[in-house]
N, C-alpha and C positions, 0 to 999 in steps of 0.2 A: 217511324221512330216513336217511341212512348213518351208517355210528359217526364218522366225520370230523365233519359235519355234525351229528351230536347234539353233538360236541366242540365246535362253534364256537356253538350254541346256550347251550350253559352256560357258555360264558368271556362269551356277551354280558350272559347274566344276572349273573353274578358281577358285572360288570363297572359294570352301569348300577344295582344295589344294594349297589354299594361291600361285597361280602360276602369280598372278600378274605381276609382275615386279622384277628385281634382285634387294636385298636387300643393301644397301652401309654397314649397321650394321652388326658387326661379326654374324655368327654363332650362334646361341643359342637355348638350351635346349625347343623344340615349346609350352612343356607344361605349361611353366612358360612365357610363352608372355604376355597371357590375364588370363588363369586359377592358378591353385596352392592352396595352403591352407598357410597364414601367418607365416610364424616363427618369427614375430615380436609380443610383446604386442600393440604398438601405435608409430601413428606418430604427434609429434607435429611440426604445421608451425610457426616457429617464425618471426616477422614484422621486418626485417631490414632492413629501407631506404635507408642509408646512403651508397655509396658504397665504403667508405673506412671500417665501420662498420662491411660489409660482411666478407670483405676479414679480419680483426680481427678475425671475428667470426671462421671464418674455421681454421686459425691457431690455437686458442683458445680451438678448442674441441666445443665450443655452436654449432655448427654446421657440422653434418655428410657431407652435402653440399646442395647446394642452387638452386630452382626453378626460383631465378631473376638472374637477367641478372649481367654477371661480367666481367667488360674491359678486352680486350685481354693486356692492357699497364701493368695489371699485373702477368703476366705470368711467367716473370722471379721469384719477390719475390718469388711466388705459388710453384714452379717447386723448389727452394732452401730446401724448406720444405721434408724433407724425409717419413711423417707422410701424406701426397700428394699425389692424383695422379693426373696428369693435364691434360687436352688433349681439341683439338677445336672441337666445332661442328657447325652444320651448323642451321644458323634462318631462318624462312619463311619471312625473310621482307628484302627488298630490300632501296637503294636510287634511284630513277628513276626520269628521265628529261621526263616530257609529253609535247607534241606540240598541240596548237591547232587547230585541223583541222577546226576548223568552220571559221579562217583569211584565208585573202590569204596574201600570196602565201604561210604557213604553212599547207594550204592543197593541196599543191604540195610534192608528194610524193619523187620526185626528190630529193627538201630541206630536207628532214628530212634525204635520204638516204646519203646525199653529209655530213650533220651534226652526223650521226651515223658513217662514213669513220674518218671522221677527228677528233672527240671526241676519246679521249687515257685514255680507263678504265683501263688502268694497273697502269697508272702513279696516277689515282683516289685511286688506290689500295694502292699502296704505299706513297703517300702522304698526304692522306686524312684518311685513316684506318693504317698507318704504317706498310702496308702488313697484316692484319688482317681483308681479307676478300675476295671475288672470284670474279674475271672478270665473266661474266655473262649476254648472252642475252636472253634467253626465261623469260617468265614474270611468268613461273611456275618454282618455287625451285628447284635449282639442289637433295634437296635430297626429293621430290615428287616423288612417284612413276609413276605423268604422267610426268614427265618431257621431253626432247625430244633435251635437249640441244646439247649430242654427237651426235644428227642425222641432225640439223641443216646444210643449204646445207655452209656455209661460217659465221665467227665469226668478231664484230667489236669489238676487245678484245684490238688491237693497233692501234695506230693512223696511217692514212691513207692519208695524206694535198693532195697528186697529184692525188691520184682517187677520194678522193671529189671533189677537183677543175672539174677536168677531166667531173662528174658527172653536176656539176653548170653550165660550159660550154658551153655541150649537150645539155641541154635545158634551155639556153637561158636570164642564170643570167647574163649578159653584164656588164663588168667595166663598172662603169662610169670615162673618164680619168679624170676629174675636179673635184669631190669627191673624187675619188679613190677607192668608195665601188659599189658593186654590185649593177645593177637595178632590178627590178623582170622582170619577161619574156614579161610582157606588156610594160615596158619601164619606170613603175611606180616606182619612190623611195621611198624606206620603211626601216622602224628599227623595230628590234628587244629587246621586252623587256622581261628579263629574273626574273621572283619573286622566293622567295621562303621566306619558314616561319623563322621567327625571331627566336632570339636568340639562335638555333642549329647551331654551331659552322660547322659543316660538311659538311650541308646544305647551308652554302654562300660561302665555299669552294667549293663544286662543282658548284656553281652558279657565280662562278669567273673562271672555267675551262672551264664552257659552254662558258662565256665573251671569254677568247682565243681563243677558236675553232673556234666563229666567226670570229675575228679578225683575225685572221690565210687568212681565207674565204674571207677576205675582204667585210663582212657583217657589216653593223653599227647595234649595240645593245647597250644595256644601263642593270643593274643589279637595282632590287630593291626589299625591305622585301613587307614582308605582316606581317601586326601586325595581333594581337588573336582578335580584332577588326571585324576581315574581314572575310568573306566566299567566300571562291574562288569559291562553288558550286555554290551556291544560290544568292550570289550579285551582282546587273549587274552593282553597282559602281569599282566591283574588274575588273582590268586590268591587263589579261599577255597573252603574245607567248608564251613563256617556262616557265614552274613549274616545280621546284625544291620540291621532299616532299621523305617522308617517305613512303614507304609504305607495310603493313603488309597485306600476302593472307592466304589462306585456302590449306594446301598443299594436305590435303587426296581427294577433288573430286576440280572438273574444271568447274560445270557449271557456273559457276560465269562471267567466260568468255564471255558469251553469253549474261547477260545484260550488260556489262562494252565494249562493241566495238561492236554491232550488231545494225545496220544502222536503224533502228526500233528506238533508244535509241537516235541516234545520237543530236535531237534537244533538250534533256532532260538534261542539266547539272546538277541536281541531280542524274541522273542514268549513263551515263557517261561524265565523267571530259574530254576527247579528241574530243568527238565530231564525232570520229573516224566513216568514211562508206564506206565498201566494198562488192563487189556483192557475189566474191568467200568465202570470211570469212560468209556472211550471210547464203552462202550453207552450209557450212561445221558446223556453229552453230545449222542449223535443222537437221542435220544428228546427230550431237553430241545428242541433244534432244530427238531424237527418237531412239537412238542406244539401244538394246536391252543385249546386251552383251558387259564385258568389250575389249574384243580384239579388236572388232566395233568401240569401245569408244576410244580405244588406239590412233587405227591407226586416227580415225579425230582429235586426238585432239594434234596429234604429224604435222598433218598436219597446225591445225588452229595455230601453233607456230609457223610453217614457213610463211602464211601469214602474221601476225605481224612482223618475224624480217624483213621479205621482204621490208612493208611498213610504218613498228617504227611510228605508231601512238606513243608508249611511248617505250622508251628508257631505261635499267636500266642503273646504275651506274655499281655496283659493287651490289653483294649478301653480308648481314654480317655474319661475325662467330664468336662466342662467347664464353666464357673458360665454359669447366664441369671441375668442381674441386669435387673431395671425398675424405673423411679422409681412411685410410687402417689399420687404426690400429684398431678401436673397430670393426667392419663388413666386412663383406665380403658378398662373390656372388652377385651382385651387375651385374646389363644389361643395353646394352646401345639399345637404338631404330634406325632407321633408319635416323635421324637429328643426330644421336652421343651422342642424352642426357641421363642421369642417373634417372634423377627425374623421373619415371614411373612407371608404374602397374606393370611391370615385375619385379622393382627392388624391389616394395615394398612387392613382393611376395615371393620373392627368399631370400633376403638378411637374415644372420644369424649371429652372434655375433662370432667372431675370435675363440673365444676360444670351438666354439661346441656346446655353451650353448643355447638353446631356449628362448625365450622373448625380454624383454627390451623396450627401446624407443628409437626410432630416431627421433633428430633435425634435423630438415629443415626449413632454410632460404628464406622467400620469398621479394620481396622488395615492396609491398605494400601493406595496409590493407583489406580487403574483405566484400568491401559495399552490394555486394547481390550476392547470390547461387541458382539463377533463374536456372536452369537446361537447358529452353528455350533460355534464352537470357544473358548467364556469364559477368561479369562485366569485367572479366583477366583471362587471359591464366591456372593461379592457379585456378581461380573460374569453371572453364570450366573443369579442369581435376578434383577438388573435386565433383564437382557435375556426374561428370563419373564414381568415384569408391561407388556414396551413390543413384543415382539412376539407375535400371537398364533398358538397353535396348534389344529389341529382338536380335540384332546383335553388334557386334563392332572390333574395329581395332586392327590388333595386332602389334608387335614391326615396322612392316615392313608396316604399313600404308595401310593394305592390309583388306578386312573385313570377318568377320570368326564370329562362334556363341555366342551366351553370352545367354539369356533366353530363347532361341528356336532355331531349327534349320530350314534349310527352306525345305520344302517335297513335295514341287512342285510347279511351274509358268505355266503359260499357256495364250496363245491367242486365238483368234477367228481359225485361223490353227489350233491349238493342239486339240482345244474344242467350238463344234457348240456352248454351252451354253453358252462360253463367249463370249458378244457381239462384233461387230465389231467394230475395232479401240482400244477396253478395252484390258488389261492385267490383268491377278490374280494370288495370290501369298499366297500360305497355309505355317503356319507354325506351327510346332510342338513345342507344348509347353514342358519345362522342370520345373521341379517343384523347386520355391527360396519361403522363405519369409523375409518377412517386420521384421524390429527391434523389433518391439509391438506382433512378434510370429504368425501372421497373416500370408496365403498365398498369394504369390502374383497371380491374378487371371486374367481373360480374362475382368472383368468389368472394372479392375483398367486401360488395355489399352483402352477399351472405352471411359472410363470417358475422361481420357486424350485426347484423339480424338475429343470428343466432346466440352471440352476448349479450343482446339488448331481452332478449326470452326469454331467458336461462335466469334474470334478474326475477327476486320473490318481490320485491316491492320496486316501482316507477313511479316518477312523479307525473303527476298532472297531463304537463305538454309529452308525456312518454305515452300514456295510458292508449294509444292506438296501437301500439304495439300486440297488445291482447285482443287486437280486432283481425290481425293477420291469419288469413286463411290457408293460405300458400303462394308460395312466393318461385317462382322457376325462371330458366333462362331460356328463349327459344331456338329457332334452328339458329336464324338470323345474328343471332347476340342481342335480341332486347331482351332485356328484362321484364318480365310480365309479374306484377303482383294484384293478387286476389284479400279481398276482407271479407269480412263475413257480416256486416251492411252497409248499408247506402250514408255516405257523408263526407261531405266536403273536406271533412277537418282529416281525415286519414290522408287524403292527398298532401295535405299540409303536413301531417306528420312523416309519412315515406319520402315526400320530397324534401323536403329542411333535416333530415337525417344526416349529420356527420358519418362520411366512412372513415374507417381506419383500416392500413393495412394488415393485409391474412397474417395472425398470429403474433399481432402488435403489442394486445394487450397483456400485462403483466402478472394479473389478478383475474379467478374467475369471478370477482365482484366489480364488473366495468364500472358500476358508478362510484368507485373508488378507487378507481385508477388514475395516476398524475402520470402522464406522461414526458413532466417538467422535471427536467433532471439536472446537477449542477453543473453540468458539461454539454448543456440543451436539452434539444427532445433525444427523447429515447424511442425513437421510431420515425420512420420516414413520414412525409406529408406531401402536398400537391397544391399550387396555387401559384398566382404571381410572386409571390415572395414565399421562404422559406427560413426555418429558426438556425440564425449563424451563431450567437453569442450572447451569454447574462453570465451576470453578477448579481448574486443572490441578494437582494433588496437595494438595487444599484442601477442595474436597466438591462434593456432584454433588447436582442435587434436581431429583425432580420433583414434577409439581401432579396432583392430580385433573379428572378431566376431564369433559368433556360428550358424550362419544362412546364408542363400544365398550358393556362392562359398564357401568360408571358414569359418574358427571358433579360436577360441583362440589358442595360441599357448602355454601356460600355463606358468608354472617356472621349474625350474628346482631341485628337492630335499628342494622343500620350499623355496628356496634363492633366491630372484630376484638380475639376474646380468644385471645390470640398469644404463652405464655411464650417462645419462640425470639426474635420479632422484637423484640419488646419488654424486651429485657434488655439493659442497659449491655454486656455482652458482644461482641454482635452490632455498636454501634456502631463499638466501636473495630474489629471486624473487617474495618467494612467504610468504617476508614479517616478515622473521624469522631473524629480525634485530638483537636482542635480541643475540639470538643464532650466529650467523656471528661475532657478535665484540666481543663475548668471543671466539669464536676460534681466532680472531686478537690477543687480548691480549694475551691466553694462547698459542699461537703459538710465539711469542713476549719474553713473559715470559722464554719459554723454551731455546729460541736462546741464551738471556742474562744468564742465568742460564750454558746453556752447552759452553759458552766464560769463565764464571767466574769457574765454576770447574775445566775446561782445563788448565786454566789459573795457577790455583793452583797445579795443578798435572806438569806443567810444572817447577812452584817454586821448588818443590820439589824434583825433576831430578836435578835439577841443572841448567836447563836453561834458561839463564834471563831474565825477563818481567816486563817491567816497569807498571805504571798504565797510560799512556797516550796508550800503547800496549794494555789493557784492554779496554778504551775509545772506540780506533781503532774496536776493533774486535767488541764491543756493538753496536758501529754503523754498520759495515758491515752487524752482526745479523739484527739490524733492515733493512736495505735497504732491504736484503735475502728475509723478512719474510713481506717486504712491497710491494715484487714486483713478489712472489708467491701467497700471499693473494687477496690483494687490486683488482687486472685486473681481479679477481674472482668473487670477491664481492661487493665493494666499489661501480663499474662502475655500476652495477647492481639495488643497492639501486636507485641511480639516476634517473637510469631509467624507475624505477617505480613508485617515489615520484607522486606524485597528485600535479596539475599544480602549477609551479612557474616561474618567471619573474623576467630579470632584462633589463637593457639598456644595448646594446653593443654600445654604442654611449656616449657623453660626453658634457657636457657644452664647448665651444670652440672649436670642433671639425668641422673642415669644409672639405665641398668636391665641387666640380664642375661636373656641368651638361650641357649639349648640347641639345638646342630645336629645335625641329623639325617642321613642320607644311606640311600638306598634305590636300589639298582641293579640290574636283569635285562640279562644280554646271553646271546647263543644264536651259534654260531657261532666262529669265530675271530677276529674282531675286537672287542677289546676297547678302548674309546673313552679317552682322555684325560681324561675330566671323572671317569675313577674312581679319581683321585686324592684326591679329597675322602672319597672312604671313611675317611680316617684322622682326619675330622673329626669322624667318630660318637659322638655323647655329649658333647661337648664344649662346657662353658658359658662362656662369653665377657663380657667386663663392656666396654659401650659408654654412650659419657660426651655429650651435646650440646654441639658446639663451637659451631655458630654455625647460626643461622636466617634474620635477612634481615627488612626488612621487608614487613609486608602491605597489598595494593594491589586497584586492582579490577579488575587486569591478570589475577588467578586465574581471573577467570570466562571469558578466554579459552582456547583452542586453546595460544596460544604463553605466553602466563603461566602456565599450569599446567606446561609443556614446564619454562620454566624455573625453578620453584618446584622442583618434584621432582628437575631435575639437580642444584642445591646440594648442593653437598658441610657435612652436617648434623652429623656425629660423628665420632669416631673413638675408635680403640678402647684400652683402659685397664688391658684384659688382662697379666698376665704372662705370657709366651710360649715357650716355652725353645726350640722348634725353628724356625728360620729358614722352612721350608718350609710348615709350620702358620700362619706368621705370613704367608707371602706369599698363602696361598690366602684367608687370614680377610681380609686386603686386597679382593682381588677381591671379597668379597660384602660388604663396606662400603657400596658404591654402592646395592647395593638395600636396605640400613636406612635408606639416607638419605631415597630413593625414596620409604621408607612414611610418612614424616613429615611428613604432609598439617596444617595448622591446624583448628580443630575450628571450625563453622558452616553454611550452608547446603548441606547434603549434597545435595538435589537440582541447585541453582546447580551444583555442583562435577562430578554425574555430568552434566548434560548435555552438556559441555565436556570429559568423558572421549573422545575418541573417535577415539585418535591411530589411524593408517593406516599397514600395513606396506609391504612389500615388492607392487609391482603382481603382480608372480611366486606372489605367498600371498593365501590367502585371510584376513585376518587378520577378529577376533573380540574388540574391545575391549569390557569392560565395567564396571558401576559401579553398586553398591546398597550400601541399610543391609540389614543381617540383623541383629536379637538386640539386642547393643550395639557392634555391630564395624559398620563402614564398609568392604569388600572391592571392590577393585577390581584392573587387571590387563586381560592381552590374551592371546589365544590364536594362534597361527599356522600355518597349514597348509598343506602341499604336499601331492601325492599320495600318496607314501611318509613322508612327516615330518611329525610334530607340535609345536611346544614352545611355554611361553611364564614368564610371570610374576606371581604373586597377591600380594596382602598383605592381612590384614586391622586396622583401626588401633583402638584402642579409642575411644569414642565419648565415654567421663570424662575421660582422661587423654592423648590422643593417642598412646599407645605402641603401637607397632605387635607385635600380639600372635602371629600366626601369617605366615609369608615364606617364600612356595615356589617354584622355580626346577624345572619338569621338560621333559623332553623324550623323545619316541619317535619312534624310527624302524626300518623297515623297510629291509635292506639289507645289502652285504657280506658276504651268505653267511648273515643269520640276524637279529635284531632287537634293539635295545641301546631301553632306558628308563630312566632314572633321575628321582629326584623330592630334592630337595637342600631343606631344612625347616631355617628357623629359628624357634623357637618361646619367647616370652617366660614365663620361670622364675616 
């Protein structure tokens, strides 16, 4: 056997003894990672936005526990709960300061090394996350099984001012003594500008640490946002050194790395944001590419982590951690994966109802609603893991992120070494089929991976984790029924791609554009699927459930003696949910009834003892009955109705109700033409007092196209200001119109976006839209011609109706050169 071939010997080993990497997740039972058979009847995902609603919910019982994200700030309430269990885990998304290498002196690696000494990710940590989260330099998650962070030769975990300095010195950032700030090594003076995106809080906190670090440095820098306006990738009106952002990776594989900092990419600021070019990182990303086996894989890519901390193209902050909360009292067995989290195949395999019983339902909380179940291309992390458990793959991951079998196992690889037959350069890869089927009782078969192959082909453009796709050389079935697929070279990651492949059944998809196919329909899927569980029932931004099944992996778990032991179905909760109002306020009453009833016989059997009770004693206790019976009830049901009512509207705002706003003005033009609208420059800084004159009544003309049209043209305010300049006063005029715009009534926010979707110009391509974020309401349209961009946002507050942030931009191409502007009204 050749060295290729002993290579692809040992990734199969690694691969079918799960010998990957050490696990951070406890221990647990291997059969229940990925396989098992249900002991549950269904899981339903309930839509909780809100994050104080969450953490309701899991006190509450509505929720066993939750797939969205929950502030570590409530950990204490959480932990007070005895009905609790609480514990951190770890997210794949980081806060990270990228430099860009394409300025100078930013692409002096010096700078950035002198800037990663003196930056203090602990104090990040605890100031910025209140200790709720991990200093942190490899740009793969500490809990990734590539991760390489404990082997890192040196950590910038504390700040370090005199071996930055020490570093800036050596080569040749010079005081200047009469500024007092650094020159670059040429002798040139330069500032540093620090962006990062609006209104995250956390994000201009650490974009105010980067500000001192410099300062520290004797570096001149300056801080400033980037409105939702702007594309830091794509537009070359966006200006920074340093970005400040978010950012979420892929922990189970690393090629990613290899478009995002490989000097090939560097001139593409779509492909990568740093610009980032290095010769040794460029080796060790074709060795990554071509590696054969994972230990091959390990060692280069524990390597290419020390090239980046070496030379911090990007920087993280800190890693976040986020609470897993679960109730302990209806379930048990319950597993946690290697990130620490609950919400998994393992748990939903395992877990069993406290008392011994089989079946049931579990609520799970997610925090937003599930626009599409592409299998291909998931909308959310929830969307990505339902479409994991409904369709299946040849291969997949198990608790420990490590990949093991699921529809086939693999029965042999080979190269041009192992097998003259395989051409040179190709790899092939047999797998053994195992026998599942489809919901519809159908098998799942070698055509339905074809078909799939051949939608996935037939696509002009793939992302990233698809691009193996175009390494496919031929793919057949043999005598036997394995499947045998050929590539057309040697690399590990193709196995990862053919094996993590969602099938879908022959002739499923709807569209010949797969990667924009939903196969979320509002009457479920619109196509059969295969797994332990399968899609029974959703309410479009309500909750989605499915049931365990009789085919694939597993099958029903049944009941027990006929009796379904059921806390979801069976809780006053669900009634009123599902509309049984009726039935909800005679239990109010007759639970009501019963309170007043057992004060007033008590009341009399104590007359009759002898002990004395007045009737204002009686009063007393009827009330206490009702509070009793109002605050057992009601947080059951009451809240519930609401929630489900069909759209209503009121104002959280008032005739005289005034607030104050600060305008902003931000303008790039290039060229000779200098636009009219840069007149508002003289509006910069300037706070304004606007007063509610008049609102209008509300109707259910809102939920239209043309009510909404005329809701939002009312003229709503005006303004209260004193003014001294005529000119000032006419232009604050003109942007009246769009505070009035923002002042939406607060109620069904979904009602309200789906009736967003006014239509430009047939000339434009226009881009209307409309979501909750946070506690703002943001909506607005975008509009586009070839050379021109512009449009309109607001965001409204979601307590008070006051429209907090109001932006007005426009770019365009033209006239000799390119004019932008972004016109920002922002609530004081």
């Amino acid at each position: 056997m050749g060295r290729i071939g002993t290579g692809i010997a040992v990734s199969l080993i690694a691969l079918l003894v799960l010998a990957h990497a050490p696990s951070t997740a406890p221990a647990q039972e291997s059969v229940y990672d990925v396989f098992g058979i249900p002991r549950i009847d269904r899981v339903v995902y309930k839509v909780l936005e809100d994050e104080d609603i969450r953490v309701l919910a899991l006190q509450a019982g509505e929720a066993e526990m939750h797939a969205g994200y929950i502030p570590p700030q409530h950990m204490t309430l959480l932990e007070s709960d005895p009905d609790l269990d609480v514990s951190l885990s770890y997210e794949s998304s980081f806060c990270v300061i990228a430099f860009n290498c394409r300025r100078y002196p930013l692409n002096l690696s010096s700078f950035r090394q002198a800037f990663a000494s003196a930056f203090d990710k602990e104090k990040a940590v605890n100031d910025v996350c209140d200790g709720f989260a991990k200093a942190h330099d490899s740009i793969i998650p500490f809990c990734s099984p590539w991760c390489a962070e404990d082997e890192l030769p040196h950590h910038y975990y504390s700040a370090d001012s005199a071996r930055a300095a020490l570093i800036l010195d050596r080569n040749g950032f010079r005081i200047n003594p009469v500024t007092g700030y650094r020159r670059a090594p040429d002798g040139s003076e330069f500032n540093v500008t620090i962006r990062h995106g609006s209104g995250v809080e956390s994000l201009s906190q650490v974009a105010l640490l980067a500000l001192e670090t410099l300062d520290a440095l004797q570096i001149r820098a300056s801080v400033a946002p980037i409105y939702a306006a702007e594309s830091t990738y794509s537009d070359p009106g966006v200006s920074f050194d340093i970005l400040v952002e978010e950012r979420t990776v892929e922990p189970s594989r690393i090629d990613w790395l290899v478009h995002e900092f490989s000097s090939s990419n560097a001139h593409d600021s779509l492909l990568s944001l740093t610009g980032f070019s290095n010769a040794s990182f460029d080796e060790l990303a074709h060795n990554l590419l071509s590696s054969m086996s994972i230990e091959a894989a390990n060692e280069t890519a524990k390597h290419m982590q020390i090239v980046l901390q070496e030379n911090v193209p990007l920087l993280v902050a800190y890693q976040n951690r986020g609470l897993q909360v679960l109730r302990n009292d209806w379930y048990t067995g319950h597993v946690f994966d290697r990130f620490g989290r609950v919400h998994n195949r393992g748990t939903l395999l395992k877990m069993y109802n406290a008392e011994g019983y089989p079946g049931g339902t579990v609520p799970i909380g997610i925090d937003r609603p599930l626009e599409s179940l592409n299998p291909f291309l998931p909308d959310s992390d929830i969307g990505a893991f339902l479409s994991g458990l409904l369709f299946p793959r040849l291969l997949q991951y198990d608790l420990s992120y490590q990949l093991t079998q699921n529809l086939a196992t693999i029965a042999g690889a080979a190269t041009h070494d192992d097998n003259p037959n395989v051409p040179l350069g190709h790899s092939r890869y047999t797998f053994s089929l195992k026998q599942m089927e489809w919901s519809d009782g159908g098998l799942v078969t070698p055509d339905d991976i074809l078909y799939t192959i051949d939608a996935l082909k037939a696509q002009s453009y793939l992302p990233n984790e698809l691009r193996w796709v175009r390494e496919l050389a031929e793919v057949t079935v043999s005598d036997s029924g394995s499947l045998v697929v050929e590539f057309s070279s040697c690399s590990l990651w193709n196995l990862f791609g053919i094996g993590l492949m969602p099938i879908v059944p022959l002739d499923a998809v709807s569209t010949p554009d797969v990667m924009s196919w939903n196969p979320l329909r509002y009457n479920g899927l619109s196509c059969s699927t295969s797994g332990p569980f399968s899609f029974t029932d959703l309410e479009i931004s309500e909750f989605y459930e499915i049931s365990s099944t009789e085919y694939g992996v597993g099958f029903s778990a049944g009941t027990y003696d006929g009796a379904r032991v059921d806390p979801w179905l069976d809780s006053p909760m669900n009634w009123l949910q599902e509309g049984y109002l009726g039935s909800s306020l005679l239990i109010l009453l007759g639970s009501l009834a019963g309170s007043l009833s057992l004060v007033a016989v008590g009341g009399l059997v104590l007359r009759r003892r002898g002990m004395p009770l007045s009737g204002v004693d009686m009063i007393r206790g009827a009330i206490a009955a009702l509070v009793v019976c109002s605050f057992c009830v009601s947080p059951l049901s009451i809240q519930y109705y609401t929630a489900v009512s069909k759209p209503y509207f009121s104002w959280g705002v008032s005739v005289g109700d005034a607030f104050e706003m600060e305008v902003g003005f931000r303008g790039y033009s290039s060229g000779n033409y200098v636009p009219d609208v840069f007149r508002y420059a003289v509006l910069e800084g300037l706070v304004i007092r606007v007063e509610i004159a008049a609102l209008g009544p509300l109707d259910s003309a809102i939920t239209s196209e043309s009510g909404l049209r005329n809701l939002m043209e009312r003229e709503k305010v005006h303004l209260t200001s004193d003014i001294s300049s005529s000119e000032v006063e006419s232009l604050l005029e003109l942007l009246l119109p769009y505070v009035s715009s923002s002042i939406l009534p607060l109620g069904d926010w979904d009602a309200l976006g789906r009736v967003f979707d006014f239509q430009g110009s047939p000339y434009m391509a226009t881009t209307s839209f409309a979501f909750e974020i946070g506690g703002h309401f943001a909506f607005g349209y975008y509009s586009y011609m070839i050379d021109c961009g512009g449009g309109w946002q607001s965001e409204i507050s979601l307590t008070n109706g006051f429209p907090s942030v109001i932006q007005i931009w426009s770019s365009c191409y033209g006239y000799g050169g390119q004019v932008s502007y972004i016109l920002a009204l922002e609530l004081v």
